[in-house]
N, C-alpha and C positions, 0 to 999 in steps of 0.2 A: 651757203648763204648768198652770197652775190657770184656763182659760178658760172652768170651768163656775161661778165663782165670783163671776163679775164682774167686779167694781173691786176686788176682792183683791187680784189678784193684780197691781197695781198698787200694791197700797196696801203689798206686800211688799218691791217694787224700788222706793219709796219710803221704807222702812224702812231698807233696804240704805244707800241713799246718807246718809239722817239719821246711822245708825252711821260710814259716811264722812268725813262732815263734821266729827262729834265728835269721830274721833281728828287730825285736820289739823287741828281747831282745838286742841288738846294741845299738839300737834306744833310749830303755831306761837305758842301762848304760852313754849311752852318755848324757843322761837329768840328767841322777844322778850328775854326772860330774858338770853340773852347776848350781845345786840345792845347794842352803847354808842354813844351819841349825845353830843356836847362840845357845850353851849353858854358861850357869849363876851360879856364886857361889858369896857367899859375899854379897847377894842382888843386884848384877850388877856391885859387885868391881872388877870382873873377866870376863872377856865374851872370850871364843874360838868360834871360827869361822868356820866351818868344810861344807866340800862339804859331800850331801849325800851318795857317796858311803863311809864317812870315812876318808877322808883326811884333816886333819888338814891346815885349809890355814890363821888363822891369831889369836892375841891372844893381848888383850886391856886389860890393867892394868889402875884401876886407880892412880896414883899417891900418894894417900893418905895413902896408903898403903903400906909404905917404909918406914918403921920403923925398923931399924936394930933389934931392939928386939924382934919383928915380925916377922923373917926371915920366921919360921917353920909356923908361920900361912899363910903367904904370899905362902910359899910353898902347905900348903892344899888346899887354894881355887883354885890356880891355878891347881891340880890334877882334884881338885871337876870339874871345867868348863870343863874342856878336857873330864873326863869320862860325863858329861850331855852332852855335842856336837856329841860324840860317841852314847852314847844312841841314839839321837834324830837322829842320821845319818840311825840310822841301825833300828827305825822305821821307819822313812820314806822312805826306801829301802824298807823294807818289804811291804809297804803299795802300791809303785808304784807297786812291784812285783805283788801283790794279786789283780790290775785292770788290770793289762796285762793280767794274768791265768784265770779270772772269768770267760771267754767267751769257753773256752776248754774243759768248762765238768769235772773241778778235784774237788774232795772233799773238803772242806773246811779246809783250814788250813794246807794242802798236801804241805811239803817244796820240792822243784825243787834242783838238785843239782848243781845249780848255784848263 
């Protein structure tokens, strides 16, 4: 098509696929969005609630664990779930990420600055 051009016409169907990219990557921040990940402290006396990109959306206490003496342990599990929802968030990000990229030819493990 444009073979009188050079690397044009290369640099065209590499344009095509960036525009590509750009809307899958939309696509899957917007699936992240409504992806929820639970993490756990306390054996389940704790559970945060987090959408995959990271956003904290809700946070279940059990009741039994409202022991004024308690406070500071009430306090750690409640750390512990929020940092395991976070973890879990930001594998599971990494993971849609890595089926989106598979198909593009990058090396494994090659983070995107996105």
């Amino acid at each position: 098509m444009l073979k009188g051009l050079g690397g044009l016409g290369d640099m065209a169907g590499m344009m095509k696929k960036a525009q590509e990219m750009q809307s899958k990557m939309a696509e899957m921040q917007e699936e992240l969005s409504r992806i929820v990940v639970i993490g756990e402290s306390g054996a389940g006396l704790v559970r945060a609630r987090a959408t995959a990109k990271g956003e904290l959306t809700g946070l279940e206490i059990d009741p039994s664990i409202f022991v004024a003496s308690e406070k500071e342990v009430v306090e750690d599990l409640i750390l512990a779930a929020i940092k395991d929802a976070q973890a879990k968030a930001a594998e599971r990000s990494r993971s849609e990420l890595a089926k989106l990229t598979e198909g593009l030819g990058l090396p494994p493990g090659m983070q995107l600055p996105f």
